[in-house]
Each structure stands twice: as C-alpha cells, then as structure tokens.
Backbone as JSON, one array per atom type, in Angstrom:
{
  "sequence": "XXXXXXXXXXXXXXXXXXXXXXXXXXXXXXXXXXXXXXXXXXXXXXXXXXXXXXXXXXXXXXXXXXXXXXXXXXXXXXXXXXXXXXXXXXXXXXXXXXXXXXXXXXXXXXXXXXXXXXXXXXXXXXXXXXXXXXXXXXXXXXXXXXXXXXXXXXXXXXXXXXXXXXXXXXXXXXXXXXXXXXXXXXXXXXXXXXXXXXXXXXXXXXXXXXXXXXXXXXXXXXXXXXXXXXXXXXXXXXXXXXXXXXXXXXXXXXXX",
  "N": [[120.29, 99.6, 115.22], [121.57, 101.12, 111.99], [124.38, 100.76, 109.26], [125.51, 103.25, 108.35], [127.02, 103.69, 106.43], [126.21, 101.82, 104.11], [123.66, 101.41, 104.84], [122.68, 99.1, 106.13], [121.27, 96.89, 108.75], [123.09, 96.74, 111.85], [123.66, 94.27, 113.33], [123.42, 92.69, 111.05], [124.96, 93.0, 109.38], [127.4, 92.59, 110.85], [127.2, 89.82, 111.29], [127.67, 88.72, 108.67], [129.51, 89.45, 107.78], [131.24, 88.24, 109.44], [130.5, 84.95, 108.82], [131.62, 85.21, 106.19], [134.32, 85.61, 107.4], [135.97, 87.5, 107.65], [137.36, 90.02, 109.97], [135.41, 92.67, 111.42], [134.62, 95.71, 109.85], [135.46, 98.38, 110.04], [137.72, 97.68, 112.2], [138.92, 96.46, 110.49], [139.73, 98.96, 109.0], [140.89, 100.55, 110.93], [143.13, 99.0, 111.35], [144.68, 98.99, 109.11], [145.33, 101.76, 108.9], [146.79, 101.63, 111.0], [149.04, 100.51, 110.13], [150.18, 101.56, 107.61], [151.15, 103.69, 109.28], [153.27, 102.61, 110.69], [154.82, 101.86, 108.17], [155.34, 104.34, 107.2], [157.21, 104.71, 108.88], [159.45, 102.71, 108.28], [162.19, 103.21, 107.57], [163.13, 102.74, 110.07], [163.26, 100.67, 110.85], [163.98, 96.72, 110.61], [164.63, 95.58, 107.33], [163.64, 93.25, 106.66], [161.31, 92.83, 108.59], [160.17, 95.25, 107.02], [159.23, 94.17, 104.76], [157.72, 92.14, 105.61], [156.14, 93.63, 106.82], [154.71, 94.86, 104.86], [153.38, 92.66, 103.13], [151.61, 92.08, 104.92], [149.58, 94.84, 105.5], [149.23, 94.48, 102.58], [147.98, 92.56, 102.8], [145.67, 92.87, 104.73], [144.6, 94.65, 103.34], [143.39, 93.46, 100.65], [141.15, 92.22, 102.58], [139.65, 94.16, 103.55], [138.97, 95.36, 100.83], [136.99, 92.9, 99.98], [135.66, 92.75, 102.18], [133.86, 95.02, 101.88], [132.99, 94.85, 99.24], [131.28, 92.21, 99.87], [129.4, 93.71, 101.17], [128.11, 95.56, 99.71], [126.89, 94.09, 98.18], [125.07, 92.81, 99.78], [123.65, 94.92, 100.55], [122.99, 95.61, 98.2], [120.77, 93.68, 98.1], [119.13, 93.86, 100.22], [117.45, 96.06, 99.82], [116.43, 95.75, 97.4], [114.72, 93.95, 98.26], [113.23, 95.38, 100.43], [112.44, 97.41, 98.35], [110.37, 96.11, 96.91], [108.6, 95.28, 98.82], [107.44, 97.43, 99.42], [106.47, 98.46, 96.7], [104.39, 96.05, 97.27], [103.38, 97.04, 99.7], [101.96, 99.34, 98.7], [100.53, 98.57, 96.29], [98.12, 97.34, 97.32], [97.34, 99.21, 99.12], [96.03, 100.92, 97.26], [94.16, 99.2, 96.41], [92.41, 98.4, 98.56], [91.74, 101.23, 98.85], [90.09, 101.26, 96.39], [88.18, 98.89, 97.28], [86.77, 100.45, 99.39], [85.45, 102.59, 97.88], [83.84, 101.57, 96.17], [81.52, 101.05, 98.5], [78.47, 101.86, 99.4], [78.85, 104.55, 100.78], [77.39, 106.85, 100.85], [74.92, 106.16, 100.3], [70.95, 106.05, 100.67], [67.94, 105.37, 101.65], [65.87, 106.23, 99.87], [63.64, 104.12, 97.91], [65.55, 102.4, 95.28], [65.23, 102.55, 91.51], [65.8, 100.29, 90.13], [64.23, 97.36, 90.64], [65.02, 94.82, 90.98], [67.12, 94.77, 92.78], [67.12, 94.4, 96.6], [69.0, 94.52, 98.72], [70.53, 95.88, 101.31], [72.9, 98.16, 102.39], [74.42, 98.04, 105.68], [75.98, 99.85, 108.3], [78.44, 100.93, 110.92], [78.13, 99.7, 113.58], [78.74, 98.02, 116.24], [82.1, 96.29, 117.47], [81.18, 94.32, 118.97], [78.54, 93.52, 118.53], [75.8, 91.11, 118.22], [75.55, 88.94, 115.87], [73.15, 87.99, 115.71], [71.16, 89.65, 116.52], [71.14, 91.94, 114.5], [69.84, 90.07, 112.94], [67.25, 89.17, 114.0], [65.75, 91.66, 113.6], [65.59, 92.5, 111.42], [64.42, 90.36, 110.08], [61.82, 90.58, 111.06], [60.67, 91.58, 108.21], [60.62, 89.65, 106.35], [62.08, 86.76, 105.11], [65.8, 86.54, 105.18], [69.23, 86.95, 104.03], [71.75, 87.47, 105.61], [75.16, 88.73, 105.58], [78.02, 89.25, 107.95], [80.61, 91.31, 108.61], [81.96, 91.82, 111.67], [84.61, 93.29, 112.28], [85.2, 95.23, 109.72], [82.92, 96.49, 110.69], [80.52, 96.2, 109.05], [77.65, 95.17, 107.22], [75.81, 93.19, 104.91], [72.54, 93.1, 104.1], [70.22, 90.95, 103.11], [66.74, 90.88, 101.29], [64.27, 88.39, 100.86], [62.45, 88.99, 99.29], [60.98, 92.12, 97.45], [59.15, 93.38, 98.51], [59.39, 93.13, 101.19], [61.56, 94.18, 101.32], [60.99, 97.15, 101.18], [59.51, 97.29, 102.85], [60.79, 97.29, 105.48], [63.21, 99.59, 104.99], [61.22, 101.49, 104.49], [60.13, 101.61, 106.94], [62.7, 102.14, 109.0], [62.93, 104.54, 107.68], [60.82, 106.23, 108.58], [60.61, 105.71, 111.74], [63.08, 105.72, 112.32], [66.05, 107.41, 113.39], [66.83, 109.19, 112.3], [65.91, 112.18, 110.0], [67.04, 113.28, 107.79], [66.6, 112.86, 104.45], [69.09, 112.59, 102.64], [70.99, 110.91, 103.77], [72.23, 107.97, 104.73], [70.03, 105.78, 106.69], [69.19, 105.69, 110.05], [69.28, 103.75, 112.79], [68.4, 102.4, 116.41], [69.89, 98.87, 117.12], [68.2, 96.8, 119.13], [68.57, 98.71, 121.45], [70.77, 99.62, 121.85], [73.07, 99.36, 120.06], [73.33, 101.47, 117.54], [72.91, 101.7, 114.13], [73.81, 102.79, 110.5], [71.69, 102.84, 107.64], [71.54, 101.71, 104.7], [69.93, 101.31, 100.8], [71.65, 99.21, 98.53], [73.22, 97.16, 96.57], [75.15, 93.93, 97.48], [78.7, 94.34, 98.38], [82.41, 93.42, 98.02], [83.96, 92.96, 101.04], [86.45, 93.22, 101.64], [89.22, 90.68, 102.25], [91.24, 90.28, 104.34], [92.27, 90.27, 107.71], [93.51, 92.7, 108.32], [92.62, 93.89, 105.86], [89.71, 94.08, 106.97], [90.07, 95.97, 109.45], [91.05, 98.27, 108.57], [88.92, 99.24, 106.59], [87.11, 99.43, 108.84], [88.09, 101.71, 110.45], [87.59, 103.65, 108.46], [85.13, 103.4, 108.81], [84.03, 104.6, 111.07], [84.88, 107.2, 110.78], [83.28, 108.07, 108.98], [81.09, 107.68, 110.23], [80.85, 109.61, 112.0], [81.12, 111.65, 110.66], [78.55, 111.76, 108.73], [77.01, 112.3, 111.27], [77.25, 115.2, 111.72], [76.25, 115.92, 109.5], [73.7, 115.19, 109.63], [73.0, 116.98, 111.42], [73.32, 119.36, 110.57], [70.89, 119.86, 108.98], [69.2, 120.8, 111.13], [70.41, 122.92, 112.46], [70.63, 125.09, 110.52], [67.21, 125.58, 110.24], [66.87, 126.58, 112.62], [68.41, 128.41, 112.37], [67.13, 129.88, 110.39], [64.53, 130.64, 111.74], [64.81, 132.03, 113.85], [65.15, 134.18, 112.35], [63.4, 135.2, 111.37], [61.12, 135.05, 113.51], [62.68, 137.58, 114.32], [62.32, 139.34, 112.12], [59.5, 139.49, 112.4], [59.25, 141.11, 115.08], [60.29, 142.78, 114.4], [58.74, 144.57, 112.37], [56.42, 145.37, 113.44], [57.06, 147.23, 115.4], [57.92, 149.03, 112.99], [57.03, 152.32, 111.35], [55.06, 153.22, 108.68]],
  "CA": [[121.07, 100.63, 114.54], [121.9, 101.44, 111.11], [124.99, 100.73, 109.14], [125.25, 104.54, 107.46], [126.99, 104.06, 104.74], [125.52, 100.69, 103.17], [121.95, 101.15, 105.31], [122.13, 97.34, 106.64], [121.27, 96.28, 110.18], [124.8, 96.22, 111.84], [123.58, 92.52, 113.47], [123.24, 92.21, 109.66], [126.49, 93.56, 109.05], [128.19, 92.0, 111.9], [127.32, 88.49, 110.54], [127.85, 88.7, 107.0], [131.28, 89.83, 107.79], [131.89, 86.91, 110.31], [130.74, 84.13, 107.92], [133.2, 85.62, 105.39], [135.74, 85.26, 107.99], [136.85, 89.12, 108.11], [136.91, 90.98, 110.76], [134.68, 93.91, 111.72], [135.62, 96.36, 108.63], [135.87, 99.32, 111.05], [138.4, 97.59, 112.7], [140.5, 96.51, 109.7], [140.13, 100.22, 108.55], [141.7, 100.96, 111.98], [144.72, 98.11, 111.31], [145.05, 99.52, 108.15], [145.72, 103.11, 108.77], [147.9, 101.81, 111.97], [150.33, 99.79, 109.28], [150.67, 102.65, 107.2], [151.8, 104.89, 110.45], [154.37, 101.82, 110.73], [155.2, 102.02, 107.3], [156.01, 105.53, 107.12], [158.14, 104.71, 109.97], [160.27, 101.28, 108.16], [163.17, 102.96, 107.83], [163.84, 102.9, 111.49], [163.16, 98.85, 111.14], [164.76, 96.6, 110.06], [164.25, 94.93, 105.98], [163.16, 92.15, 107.12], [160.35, 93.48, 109.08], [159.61, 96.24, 106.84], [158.97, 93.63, 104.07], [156.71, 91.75, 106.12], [154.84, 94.57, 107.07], [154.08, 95.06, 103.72], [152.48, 92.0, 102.9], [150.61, 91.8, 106.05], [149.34, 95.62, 104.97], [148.25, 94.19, 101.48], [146.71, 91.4, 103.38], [144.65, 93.44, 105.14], [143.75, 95.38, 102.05], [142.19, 92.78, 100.06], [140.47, 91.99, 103.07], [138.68, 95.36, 103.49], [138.23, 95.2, 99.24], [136.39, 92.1, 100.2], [134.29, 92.95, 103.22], [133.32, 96.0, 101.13], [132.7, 94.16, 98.19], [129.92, 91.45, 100.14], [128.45, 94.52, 101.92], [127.67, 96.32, 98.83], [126.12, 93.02, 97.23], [124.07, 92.69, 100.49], [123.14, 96.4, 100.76], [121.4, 95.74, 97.33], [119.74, 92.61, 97.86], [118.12, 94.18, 101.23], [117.61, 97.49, 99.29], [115.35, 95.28, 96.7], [113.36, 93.21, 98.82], [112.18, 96.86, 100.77], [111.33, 98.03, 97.34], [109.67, 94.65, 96.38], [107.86, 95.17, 100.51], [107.03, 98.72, 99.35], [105.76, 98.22, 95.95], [103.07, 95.36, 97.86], [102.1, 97.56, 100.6], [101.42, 100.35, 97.76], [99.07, 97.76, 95.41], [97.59, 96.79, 98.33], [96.37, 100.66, 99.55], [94.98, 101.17, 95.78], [92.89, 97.77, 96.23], [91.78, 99.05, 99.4], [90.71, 102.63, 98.13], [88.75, 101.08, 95.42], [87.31, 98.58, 97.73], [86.4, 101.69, 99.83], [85.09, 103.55, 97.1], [82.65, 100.89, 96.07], [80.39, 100.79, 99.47], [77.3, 102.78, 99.65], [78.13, 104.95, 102.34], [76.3, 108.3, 100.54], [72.94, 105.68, 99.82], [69.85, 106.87, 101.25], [66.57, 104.66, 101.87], [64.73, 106.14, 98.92], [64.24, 102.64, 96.78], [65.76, 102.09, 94.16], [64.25, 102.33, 90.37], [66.23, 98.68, 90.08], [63.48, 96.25, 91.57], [65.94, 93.53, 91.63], [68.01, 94.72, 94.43], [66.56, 93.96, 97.59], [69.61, 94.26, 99.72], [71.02, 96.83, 101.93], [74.29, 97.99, 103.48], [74.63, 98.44, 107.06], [77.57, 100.3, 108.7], [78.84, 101.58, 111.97], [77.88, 98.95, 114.59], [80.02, 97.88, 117.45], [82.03, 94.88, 117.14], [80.34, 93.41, 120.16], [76.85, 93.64, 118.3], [76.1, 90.1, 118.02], [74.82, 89.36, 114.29], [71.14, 87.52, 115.82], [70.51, 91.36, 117.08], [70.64, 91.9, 113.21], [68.93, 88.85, 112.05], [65.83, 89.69, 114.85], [65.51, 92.72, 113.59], [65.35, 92.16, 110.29], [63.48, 89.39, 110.01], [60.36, 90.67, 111.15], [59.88, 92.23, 107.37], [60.7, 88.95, 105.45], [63.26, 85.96, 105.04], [66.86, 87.38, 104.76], [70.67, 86.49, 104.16], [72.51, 88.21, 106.33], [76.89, 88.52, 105.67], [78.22, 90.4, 108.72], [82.11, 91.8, 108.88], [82.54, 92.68, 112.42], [85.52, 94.2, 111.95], [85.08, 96.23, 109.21], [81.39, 97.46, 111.44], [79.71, 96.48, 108.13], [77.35, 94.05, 106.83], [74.63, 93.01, 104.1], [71.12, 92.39, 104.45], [69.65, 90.82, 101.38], [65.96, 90.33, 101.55], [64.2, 87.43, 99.69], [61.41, 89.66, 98.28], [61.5, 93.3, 96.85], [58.33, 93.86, 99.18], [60.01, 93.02, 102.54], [62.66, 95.14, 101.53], [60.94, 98.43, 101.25], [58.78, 97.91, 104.28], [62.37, 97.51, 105.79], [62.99, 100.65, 104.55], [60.1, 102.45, 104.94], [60.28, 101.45, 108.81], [63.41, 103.08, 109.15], [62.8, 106.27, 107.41], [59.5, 106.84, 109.13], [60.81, 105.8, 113.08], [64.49, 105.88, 112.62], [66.35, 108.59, 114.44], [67.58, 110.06, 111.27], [65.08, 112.33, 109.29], [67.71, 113.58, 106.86], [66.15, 111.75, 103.53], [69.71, 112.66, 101.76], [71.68, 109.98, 104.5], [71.71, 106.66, 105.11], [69.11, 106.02, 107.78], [69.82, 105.3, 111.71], [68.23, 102.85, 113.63], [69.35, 101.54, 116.9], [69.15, 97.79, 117.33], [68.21, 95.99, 120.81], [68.49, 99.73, 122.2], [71.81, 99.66, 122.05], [73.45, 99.32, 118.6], [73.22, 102.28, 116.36], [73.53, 101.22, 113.08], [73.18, 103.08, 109.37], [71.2, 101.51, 106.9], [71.05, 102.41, 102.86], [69.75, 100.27, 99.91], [72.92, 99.05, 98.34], [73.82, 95.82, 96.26], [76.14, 93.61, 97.92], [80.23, 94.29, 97.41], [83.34, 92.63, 98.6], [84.11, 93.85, 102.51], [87.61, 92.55, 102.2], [89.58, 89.37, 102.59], [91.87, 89.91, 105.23], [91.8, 90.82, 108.68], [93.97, 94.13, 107.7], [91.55, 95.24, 105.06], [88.69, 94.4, 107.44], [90.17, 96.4, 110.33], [91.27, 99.63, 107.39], [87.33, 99.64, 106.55], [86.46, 99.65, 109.69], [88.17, 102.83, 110.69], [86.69, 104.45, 107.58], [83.28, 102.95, 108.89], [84.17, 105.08, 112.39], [85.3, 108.59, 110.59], [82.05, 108.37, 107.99], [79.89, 107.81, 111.19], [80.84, 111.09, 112.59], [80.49, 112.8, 109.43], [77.4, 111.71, 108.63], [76.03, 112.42, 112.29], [77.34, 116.04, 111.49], [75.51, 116.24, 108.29], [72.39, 115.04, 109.93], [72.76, 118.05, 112.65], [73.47, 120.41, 110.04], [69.67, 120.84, 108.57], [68.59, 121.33, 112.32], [70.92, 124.21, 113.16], [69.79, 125.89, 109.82], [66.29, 125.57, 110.51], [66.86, 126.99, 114.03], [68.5, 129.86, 112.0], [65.94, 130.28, 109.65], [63.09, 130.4, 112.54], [65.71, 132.98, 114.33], [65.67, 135.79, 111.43], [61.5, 135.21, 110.95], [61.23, 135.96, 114.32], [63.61, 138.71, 114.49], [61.29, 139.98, 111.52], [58.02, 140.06, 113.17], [58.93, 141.76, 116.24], [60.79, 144.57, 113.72], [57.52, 145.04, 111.43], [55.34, 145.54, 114.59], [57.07, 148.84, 115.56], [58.16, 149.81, 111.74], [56.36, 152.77, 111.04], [54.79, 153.64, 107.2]],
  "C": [[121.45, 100.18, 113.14], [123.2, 101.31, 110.44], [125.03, 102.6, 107.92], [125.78, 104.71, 106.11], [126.43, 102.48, 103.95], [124.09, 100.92, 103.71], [121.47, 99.63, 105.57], [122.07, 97.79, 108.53], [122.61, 96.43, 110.49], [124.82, 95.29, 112.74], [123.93, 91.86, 112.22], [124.86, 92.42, 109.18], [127.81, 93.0, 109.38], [128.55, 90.42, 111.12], [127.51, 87.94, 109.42], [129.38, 88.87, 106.92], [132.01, 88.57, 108.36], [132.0, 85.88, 109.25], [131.81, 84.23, 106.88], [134.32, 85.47, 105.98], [136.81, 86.16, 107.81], [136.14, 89.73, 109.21], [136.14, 91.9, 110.5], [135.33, 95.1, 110.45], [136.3, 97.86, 109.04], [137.45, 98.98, 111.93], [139.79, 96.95, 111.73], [140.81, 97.43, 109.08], [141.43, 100.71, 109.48], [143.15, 100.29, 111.68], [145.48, 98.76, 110.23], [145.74, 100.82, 108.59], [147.16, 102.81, 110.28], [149.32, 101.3, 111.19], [150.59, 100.78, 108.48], [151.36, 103.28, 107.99], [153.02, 103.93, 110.22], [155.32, 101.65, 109.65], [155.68, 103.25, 106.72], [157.48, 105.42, 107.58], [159.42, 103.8, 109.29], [161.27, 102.0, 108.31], [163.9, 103.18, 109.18], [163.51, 100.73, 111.86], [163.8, 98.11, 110.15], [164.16, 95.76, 108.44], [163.35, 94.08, 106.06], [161.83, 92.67, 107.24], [159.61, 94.43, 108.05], [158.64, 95.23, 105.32], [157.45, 92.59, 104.61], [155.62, 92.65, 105.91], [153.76, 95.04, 106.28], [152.83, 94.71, 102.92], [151.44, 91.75, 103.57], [149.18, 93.48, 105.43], [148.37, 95.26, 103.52], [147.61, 93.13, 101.76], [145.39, 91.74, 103.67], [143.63, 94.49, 104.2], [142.63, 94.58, 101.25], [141.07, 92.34, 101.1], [139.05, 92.5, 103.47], [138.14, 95.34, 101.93], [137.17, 94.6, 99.29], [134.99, 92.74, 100.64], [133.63, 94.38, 102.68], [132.24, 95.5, 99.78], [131.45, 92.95, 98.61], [129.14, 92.87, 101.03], [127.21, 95.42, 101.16], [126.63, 95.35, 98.12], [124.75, 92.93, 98.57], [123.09, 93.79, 100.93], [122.15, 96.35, 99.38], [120.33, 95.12, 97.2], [118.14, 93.12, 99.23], [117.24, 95.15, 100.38], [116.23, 96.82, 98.18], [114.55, 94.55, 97.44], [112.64, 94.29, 99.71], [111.24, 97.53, 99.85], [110.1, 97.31, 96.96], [108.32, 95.07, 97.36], [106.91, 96.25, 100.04], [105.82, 98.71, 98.39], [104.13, 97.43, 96.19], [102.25, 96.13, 98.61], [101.36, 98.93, 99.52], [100.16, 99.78, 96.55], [97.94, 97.79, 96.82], [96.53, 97.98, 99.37], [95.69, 101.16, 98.35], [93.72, 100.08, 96.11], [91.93, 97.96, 96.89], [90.68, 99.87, 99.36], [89.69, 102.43, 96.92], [87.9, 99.91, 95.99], [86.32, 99.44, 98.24], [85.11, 102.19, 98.77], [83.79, 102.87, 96.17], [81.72, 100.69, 97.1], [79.87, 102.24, 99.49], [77.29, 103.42, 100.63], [77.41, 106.26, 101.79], [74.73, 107.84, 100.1], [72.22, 106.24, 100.71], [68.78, 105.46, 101.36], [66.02, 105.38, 100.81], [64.99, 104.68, 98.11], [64.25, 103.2, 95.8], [65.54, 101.48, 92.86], [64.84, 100.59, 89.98], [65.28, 97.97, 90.64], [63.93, 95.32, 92.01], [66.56, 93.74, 92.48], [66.79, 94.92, 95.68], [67.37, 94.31, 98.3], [70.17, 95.51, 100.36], [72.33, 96.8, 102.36], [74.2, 98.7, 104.92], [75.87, 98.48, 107.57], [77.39, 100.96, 110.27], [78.69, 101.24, 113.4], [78.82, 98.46, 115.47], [80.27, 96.58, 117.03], [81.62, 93.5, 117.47], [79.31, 92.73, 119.49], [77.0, 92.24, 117.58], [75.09, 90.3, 116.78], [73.26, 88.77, 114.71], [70.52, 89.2, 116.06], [69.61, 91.72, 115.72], [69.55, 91.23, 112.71], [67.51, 89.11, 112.57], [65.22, 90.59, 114.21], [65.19, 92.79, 112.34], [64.53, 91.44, 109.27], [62.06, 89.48, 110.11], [59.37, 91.24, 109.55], [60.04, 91.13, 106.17], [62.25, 87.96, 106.12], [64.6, 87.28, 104.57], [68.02, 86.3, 104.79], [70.91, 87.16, 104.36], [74.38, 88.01, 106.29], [77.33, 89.88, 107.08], [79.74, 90.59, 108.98], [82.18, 92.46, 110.48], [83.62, 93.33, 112.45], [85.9, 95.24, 111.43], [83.47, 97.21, 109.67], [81.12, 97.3, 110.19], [78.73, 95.19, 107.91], [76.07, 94.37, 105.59], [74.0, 92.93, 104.56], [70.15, 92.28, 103.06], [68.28, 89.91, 101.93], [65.47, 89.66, 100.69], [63.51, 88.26, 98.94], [61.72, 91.0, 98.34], [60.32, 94.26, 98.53], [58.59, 93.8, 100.96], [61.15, 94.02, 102.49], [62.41, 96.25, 101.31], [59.88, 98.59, 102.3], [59.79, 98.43, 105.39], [63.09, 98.82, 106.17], [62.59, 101.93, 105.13], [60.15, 102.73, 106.67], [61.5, 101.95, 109.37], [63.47, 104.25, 108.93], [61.7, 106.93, 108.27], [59.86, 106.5, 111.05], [62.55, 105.5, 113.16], [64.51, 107.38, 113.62], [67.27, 109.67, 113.51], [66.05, 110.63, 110.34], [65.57, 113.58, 108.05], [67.74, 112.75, 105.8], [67.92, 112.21, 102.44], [70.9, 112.26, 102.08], [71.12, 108.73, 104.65], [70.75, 106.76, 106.19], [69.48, 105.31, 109.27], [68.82, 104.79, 112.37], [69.49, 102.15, 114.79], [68.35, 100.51, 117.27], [68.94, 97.28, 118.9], [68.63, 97.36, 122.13], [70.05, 100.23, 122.5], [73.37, 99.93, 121.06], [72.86, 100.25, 117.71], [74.11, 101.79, 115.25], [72.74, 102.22, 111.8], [72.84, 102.0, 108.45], [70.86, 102.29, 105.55], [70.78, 101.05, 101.82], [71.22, 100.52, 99.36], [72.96, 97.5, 97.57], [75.3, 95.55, 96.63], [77.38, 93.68, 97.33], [81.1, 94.09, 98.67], [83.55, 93.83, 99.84], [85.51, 93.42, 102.9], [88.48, 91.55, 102.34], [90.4, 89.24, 103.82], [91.45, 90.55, 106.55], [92.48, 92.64, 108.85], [93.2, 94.63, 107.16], [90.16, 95.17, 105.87], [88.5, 95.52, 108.83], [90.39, 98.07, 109.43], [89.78, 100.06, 107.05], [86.74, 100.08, 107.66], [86.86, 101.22, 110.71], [88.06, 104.26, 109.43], [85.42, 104.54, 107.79], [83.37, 104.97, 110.09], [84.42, 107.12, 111.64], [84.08, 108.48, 109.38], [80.6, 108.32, 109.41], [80.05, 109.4, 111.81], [80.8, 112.29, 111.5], [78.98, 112.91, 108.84], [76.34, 112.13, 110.11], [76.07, 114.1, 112.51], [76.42, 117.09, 110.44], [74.14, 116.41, 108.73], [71.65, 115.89, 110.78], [72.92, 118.9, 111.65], [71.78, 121.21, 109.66], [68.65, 121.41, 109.71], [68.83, 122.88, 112.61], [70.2, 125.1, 111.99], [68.35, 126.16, 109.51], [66.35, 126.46, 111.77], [67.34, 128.86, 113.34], [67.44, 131.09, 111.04], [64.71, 130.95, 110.58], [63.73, 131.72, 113.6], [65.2, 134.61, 113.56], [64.07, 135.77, 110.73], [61.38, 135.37, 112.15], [61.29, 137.24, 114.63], [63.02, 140.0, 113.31], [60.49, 140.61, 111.85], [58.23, 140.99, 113.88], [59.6, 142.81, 115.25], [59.77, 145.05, 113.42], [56.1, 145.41, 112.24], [55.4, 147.15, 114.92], [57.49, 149.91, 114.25], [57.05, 150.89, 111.31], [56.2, 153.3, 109.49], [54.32, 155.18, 107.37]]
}
C-alpha cells in the first residue's frame, strides 16, 4: 500500500519515521487534535497543568513539522529515481525499435545487385531448433558462419562465396513451401523447423536477454503475418478462376 498523500511505500514510510524517532504521523495528528480538545477545555484544569499541556502540544507540533518535513524530502528522492527508472526503460524501447527496424524481415530471395553480401537472415524457428539442424542444412551449398539468437528465433547465415549463396537461395525459392517471390522464403529444416529465409547483411540481434526475448515476440507476430500474406495471392487466384468460370457458363446461353 500506498502512502496517498506523499506516494511512498508505507513500510517506506513506517521506517523513515522510526529512524527519526517520531511516531507514526497519523498518530501524532491524532495526539494533536486530542490536546487541542484538552486545551479548549484548560479552564476547567488547573494552571499548572494547562501550562504543561501546552508545551507538550508544541512538542508534538514540531514533531509532526518534522515527520512532514523528512517525508516530503523522501517523497522526492523516490519520485526521481522512478523518473530516472522511467526515462531508462523509455531509451531503452527507442534502441529496441530501431534495432527492430533494421532486420530484413520484408527481404525476399531475389539476390541482391550488391555481390558482396553473401549472407542471409533467418527468422521464426523454435527455440528448441538446435543450431547443427542449421549448420547441416546449410552447408551442403558451401562453407558458412553461422550466429544463432535462440531467443530472439533469429539468426545469420553468412556464406564464404557469393556462388554458394545464391544456390542457397535458389534452392529455397524453387522447393521451399513459399512461392510468394515478394516474402522471405520458407523452408522447413529436419522436417520439423519452419524457418524464413531472406538475403540480408548481418545486424546486431541484441545484447541482452530482454532485447533478445522483445525480438523474439516480434519474430512470432511477423510469422503470422507473413503466413497471411503468403495465403492472400492463393485466395485471389481462387477468385479470379471463380468469376472466369462464372463467365463461360453465362456466354454459352447469352443470346446475340
């Protein structure tokens, strides 16, 4: 729970007050307003007493001044290290979105007029999928370096030569399971591992295990968009082949 009017912890509250060595401030509000009632009352007591009461009264005053006075100092110091907390996690979702915003997930398998890149990005693999699956698979079209992020479901594949990397390629576009040339391309590995695959020069996948787990549920909501996309030029084909049909058999009984 909440302290409502400073916004501290009230463990936080509790103990900040103790060390100071004032009571609960709730409860010297309460003493307070009961010495006033008593002080209304003095002249039914006697001088003595009423003089006391007084000082005891402004005792308890500076005391509340006080415990007001460290609550307010600790209400701002919390109050800045949230903003401080805030400000980080807010750099920290920009860094992200422009990591993001640098991976190839709209590449395609046509190669690229660059000859020097060789390397690909691969996305959307399970985190199970052990990286030799990759390396097997890969390998059969040339030497490779392989970087693999399970976490973020992403990885490189940088082949040594330009010519291993568009047989690569080629061997996906022509027996993948994607024949949408304006998506990455889909191949599953070891029968089991569907993975996309686009030419791409390698870029940072992250440093921590936060930004590799944040990619990786961008990997997961671009796989289902792209497997949407890739059903889309089917259904409109199906509609197309529908209303040519639906032609013929009109122009059969149309009479001139």
């Amino acid at each position: 729970m909440v302290d409502v009017t400073y916004g501290i912890p009230l463990d936080i509250r509790d103990a900040a007050l103790k060390m100071a060595g004032i009571p609960n401030e709730y409860a010297i509000e309460s003493q307070t307003r009961n010495r006033e009632v008593k002080a209304i009352m003095g002249d039914k007591q006697e001088a003595k007493h009423r003089e006391n009461e007084s000082e005891e009264v402004e005792e308890i005053e500076q005391k509340r001044l006080k415990a007001h006075a460290i609550l307010e100092t600790l209400a701002a110091k919390l109050s800045s290290k949230r903003n401080v907390k805030e400000r980080a996690i807010e750099v920290a979702n920009k860094d992200m979105t422009k990591i993001v915003a640098k991976l190839p997930f709209g590449g395609t398998l046509t190669p690229p007029v660059d000859s020097s890149i060789k390397s690909f990005f691969v996305f959307g693999f399970s985190p199970e999928m052990p990286q030799y699956a990759l390396s097997n698979y890969c390998e059969r079209f040339g030497p490779t370096i392989i970087k693999v992020v399970h976490r973020s479901r992403c990885a490189y594949v940088t082949f040594s030569a330009r010519k291993g990397a568009e047989e690569f390629a080629n061997e996906i576009a022509t027996k993948g399971m994607s024949k949408n040339p304006r998506t990455p391309g889909l191949v599953v590995i070891d029968g089991k591992y569907p993975v996309r695959v686009a030419w791409g020069a390698p870029k940072p996948l992250g440093t921590s295990n936060d930004d590799h787990n944040k990619i990786g549920l961008v990997v997961v909501k671009v796989m289902k968009q792209l497997a949407e996309k890739d059903a889309s030029p089917q259904k409109n084909k199906r509609k197309v082949e529908k209303v040519k049909k639906s032609y013929k058999a009109a122009s059969g009984d149309t009479e001139i």
